[in-house]
N, C-alpha and C positions, 0 to 999 in steps of 0.2 A: 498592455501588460500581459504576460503569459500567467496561464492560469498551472498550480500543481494540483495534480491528483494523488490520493496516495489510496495504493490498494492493500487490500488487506484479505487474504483467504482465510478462514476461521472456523472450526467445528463449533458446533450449535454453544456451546460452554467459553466460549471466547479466546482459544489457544489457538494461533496459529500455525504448531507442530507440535508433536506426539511420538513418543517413542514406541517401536512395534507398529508404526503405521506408513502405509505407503503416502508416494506423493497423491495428491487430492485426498486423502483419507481413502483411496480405490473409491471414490465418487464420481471418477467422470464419466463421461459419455459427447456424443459427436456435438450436444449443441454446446456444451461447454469447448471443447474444443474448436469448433468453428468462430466460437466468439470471442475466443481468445487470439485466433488467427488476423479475425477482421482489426483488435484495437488495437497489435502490435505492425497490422500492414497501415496503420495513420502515420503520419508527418507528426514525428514527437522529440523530444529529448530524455530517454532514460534515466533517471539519479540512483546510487544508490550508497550505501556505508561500504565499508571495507569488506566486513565479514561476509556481506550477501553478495558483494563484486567478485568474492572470491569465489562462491557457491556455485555463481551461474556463471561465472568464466568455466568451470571445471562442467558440469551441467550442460552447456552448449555443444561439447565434444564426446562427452559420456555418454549420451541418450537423445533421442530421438522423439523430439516433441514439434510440429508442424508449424509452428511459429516461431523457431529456434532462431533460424535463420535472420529472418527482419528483429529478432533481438541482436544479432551479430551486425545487422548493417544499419541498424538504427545510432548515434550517438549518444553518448555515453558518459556521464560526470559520474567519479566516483568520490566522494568525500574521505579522507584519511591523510592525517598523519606519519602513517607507514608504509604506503605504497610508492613507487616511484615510477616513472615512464622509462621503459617503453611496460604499458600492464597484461598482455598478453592479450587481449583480446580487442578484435578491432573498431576502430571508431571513438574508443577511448580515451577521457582526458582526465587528472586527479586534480582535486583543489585540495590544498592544504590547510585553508583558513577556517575560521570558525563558519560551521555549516549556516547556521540562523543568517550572521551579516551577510554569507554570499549571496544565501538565497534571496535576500532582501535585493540585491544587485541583481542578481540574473534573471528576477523574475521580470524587470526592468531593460534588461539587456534582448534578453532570447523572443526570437517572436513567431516561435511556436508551443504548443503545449509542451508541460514538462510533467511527467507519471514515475513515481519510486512506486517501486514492491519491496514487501521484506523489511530489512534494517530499519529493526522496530526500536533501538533508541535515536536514531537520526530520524525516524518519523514520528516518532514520540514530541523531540525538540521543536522540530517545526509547526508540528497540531499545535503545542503548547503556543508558540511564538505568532500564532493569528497566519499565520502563514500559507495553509492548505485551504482552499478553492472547494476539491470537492475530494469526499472521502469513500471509495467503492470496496462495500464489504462484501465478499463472496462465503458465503455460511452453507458449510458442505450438513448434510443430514450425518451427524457424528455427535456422540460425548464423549470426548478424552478423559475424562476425569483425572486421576491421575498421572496418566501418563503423559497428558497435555503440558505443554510449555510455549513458552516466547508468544506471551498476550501482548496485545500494543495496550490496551487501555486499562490494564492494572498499574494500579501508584499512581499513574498520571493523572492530568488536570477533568476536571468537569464539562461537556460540552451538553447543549440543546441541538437536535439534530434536526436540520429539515429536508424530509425527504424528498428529493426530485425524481427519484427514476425504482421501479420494482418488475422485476423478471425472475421468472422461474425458468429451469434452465432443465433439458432434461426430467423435467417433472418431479425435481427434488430438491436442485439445488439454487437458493436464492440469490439474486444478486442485488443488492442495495445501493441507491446512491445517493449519498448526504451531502448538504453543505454542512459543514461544522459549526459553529459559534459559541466562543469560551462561555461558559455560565458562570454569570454574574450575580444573581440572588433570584430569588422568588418574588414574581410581579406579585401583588396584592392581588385578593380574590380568586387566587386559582387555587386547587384542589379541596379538600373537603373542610365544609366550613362549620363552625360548632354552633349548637345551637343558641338560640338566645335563651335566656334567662328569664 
């Protein structure tokens, strides 16, 4: 069964974009970019929503980022209702159906990894729906405070996170890697316990 990942770039405060701020929050540097070159030159399948298929269709042609490319020749499911083929960019396919049930299908189907970025309500759905493998948060040294937007884990469901993987990246920038697990209540006997009487 193929495994999903779903990434998540994030200032320290949990928004994943910000108004008045550049891409990476102006945080990166060459190991962040090397190590973004290495995970998009693997054997994967791309997912994304509509809104961020659009993003980075426009993105890929606009600017000049070193792993742009194997985003261009890697494959490519886009989830939406409103797109239609031919989607402009290559390697591209749309599913129209409900994202949860396909994914339940294609994770079944595809046999190799599959990684969404971005389209934080379609990644929202799938955290919620048990569905994602492993969760990689990239936590740039930033507070948006208000001018922070588009969190994936406000409103959403509760998870216990267990962490597999911790790098510092450029000597600032954290890279996280969880498996997720919905939370289901509090074991007995963990956190602070009151005294006896």
């Amino acid at each position: 069964m193929a495994t999903l990942t779903v990434d998540f770039f994030s200032s320290l405060d949990g928004n994943g974009s910000a108004r008045g701020w550049p891409g990476y929050w102006g945080k990166e540097g060459p190991e962040l970019r090397d190590h973004l070159v290495r995970k998009y030159a693997q054997d994967q399948v791309l997912v994304y929503g509509a809104t961020t298929f659009r993003e980075f269709r426009k993105f890929v042609v606009e600017y000049d980022e070193p792993y742009y490319d194997s985003l261009t020749a890697l494959p490519k499911i886009v989830f939406s209702s409103t797109l239609s083929e031919p989607l402009g960019w290559s390697n591209s396919t749309v599913i129209s159906e409900d994202a949860v049930t396909a994914m339940e299908r294609l994770k079944r189907e595809i046999d190799v990894p599959m990684r969404s970025h971005g389209s934080i309500s379609l990644n929202r759905a799938l955290l919620a729906a048990g569905l994602v493998d492993f969760l990689e948060v990239m936590v740039f040294p930033a507070i948006t405070g208000k001018a922070g937007y588009a969190s994936l884990f406000h409103d959403g469901p509760d998870f216990d996170l267990e962490l597999v993987e911790s790098t510092v990246l450029d000597g600032r920038t954290q890279k996280l890697v969880y498996v997720p697990h919905l939370h289901t209540g509090i074991p007995e006997g963990v956190g602070p316990q009151r005294r006896e009487a």
